[in-house]
PLY file of the C-alpha trace (Angstrom):
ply
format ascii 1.0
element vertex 98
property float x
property float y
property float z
element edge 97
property int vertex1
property int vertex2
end_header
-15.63 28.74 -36.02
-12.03 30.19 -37.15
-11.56 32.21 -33.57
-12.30 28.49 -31.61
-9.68 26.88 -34.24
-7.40 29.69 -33.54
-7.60 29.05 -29.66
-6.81 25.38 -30.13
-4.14 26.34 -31.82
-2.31 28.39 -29.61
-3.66 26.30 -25.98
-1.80 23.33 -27.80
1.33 25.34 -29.05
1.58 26.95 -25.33
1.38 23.64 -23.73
3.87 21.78 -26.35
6.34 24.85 -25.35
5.93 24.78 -21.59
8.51 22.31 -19.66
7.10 19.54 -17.62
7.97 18.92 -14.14
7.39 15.96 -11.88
8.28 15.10 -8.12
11.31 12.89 -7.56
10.38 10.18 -5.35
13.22 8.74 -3.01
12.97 4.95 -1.07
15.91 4.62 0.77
18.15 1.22 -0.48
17.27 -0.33 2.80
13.83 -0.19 1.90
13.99 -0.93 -1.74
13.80 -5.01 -1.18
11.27 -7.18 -2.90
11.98 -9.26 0.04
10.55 -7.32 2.66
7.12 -7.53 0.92
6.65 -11.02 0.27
7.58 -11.36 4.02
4.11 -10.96 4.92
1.40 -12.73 4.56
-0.34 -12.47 1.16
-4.11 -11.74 0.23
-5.73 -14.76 0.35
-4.30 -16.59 2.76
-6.00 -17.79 5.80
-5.91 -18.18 9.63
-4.35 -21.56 9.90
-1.69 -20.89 6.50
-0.78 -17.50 8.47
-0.35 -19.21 11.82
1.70 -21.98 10.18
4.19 -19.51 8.71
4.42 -16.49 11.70
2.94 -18.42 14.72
0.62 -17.08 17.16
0.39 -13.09 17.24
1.19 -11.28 20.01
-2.31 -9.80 20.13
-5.76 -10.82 18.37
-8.28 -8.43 17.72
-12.05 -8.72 17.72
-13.79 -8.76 14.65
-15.40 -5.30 13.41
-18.14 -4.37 10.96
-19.95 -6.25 8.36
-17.97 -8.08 6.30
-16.41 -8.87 9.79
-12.73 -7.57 9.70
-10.61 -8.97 12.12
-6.52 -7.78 12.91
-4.11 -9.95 14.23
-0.78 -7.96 15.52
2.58 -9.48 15.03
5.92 -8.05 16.11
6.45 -5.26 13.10
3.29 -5.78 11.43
-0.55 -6.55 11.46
-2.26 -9.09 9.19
-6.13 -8.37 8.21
-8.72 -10.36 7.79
-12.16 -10.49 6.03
-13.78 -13.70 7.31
-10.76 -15.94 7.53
-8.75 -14.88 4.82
-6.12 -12.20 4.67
-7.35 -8.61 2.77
-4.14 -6.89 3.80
-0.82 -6.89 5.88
1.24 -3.58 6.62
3.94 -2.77 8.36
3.93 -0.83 11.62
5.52 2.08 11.33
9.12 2.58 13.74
10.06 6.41 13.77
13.68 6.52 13.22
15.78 7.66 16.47
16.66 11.68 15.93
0 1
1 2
2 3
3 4
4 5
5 6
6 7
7 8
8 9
9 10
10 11
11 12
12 13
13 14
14 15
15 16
16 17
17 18
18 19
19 20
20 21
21 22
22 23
23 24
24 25
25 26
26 27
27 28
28 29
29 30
30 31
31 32
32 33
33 34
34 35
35 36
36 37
37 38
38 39
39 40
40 41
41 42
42 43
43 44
44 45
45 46
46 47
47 48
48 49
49 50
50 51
51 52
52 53
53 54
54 55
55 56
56 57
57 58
58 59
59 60
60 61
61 62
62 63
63 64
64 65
65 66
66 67
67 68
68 69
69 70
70 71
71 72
72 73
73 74
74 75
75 76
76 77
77 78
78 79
79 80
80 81
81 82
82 83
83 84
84 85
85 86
86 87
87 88
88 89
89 90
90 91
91 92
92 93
93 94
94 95
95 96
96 97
């Protein structure tokens, strides 16, 4: 039993000595506003709420799958649906000019 105590020990001692490192994440200030993301529609919401606050899409997709999902593309961004209410919106993604 003394060798196993010994182990912990020194695995715990070792790990309280070694540094910790994490990744730095960067988000550009232009991307950084709370605004942007309550631009879009929110979960929950339904066909008629999200065509009374973005209009008509541009394009309507069928409905897929079982819980039938159905997208609905809007000029930046897509809304999705499960039945009739939103499950997600995301923006589409515009590479930056080089």
């Amino acid at each position: 039993m003394k060798p196993l105590l010994h182990s912990l020990i020194l695995a715990s001692t070792l790990l309280a000595a070694s540094p910790l490192y994490a990744d730095t994440l960067s988000i550009p200030v232009g991307e950084q506003s709370s605004a942007q993301a309550t631009s879009l529609p929110q979960r929950g919401a339904s066909f008629d709420a999200v065509l009374r606050g973005w209009g008509e899409p541009t394009k309507r997709h069928a409905a897929v799958g079982q819980p039938p999902i159905t997208r609905w593309d809007y000029n930046g961004f897509s809304v999705y649906f499960e039945y009739s209410h939103v499950i997600d919106s995301v923006r589409q993604h515009t590479p930056k000019a080089p």
